[in-house]
N, C-alpha and C positions, 0 to 999 in steps of 0.2 A: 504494500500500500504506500502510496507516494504521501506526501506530505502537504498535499491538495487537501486541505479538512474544512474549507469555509467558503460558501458563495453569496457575496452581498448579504451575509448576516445569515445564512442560512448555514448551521452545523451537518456537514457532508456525513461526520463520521460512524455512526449506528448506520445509515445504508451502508458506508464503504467497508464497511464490518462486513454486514450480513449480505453482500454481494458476496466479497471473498471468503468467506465459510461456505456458498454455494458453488464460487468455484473450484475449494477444495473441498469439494464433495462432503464435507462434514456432513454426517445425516442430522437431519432436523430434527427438535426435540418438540416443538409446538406449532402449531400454523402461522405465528409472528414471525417465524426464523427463518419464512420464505420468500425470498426476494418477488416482489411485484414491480414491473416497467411496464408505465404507460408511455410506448415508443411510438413515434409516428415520422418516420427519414423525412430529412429537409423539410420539414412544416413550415421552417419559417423562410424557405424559397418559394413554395406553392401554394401555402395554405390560404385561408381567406383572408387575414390581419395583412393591410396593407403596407406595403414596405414603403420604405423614405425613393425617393427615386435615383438615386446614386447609388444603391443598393449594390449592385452590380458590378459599379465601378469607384468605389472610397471600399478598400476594403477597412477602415475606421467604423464608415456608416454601418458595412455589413456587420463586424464587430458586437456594436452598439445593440443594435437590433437584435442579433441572437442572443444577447447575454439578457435583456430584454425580457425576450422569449422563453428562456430559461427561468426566470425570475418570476415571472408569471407563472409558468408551468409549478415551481416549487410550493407557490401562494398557494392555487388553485386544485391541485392535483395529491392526492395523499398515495402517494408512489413512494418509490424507494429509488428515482431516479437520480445519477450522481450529472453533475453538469459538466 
């Protein structure tokens, strides 16, 4: 596990746990100890949320925008996904 444990205030580490106890196969002891991802590839190239129009071409903007995205998704989403 890398030393990535924080995004915009949001504590990574219990998912970055219980991701990597699924992929060292640790068997689960309770149905909390199994990793949930709400995943959806490049959602925030395609998806409906409009993008800035430099998108494409500041990768700053694009930057901005997914972390954004991500930030939203953590709010909204009770996953165990890491950013």
């Amino acid at each position: 596990m890398n030393d990535f444990t924080n995004f915009r205030g949001y504590d990574l580490t219990a998912r970055k746990t219980k991701i990597k106890k699924a992929m060292d196969l640790i068997p689960p002891e309770t149905p909390e100890d199994i990793p949930v991802l709400a995943h959806t590839p490049c959602y925030f190239g395609f998806g409906n949320k409009k993008r800035p129009q430099s998108y494409w071409e500041e990768p700053a903007e694009m930057l901005k925008f997914q972390q954004d995205g991500y930030e939203s998704h953590l709010k909204n989403v009770a996953d165990d996904t890491v950013t």
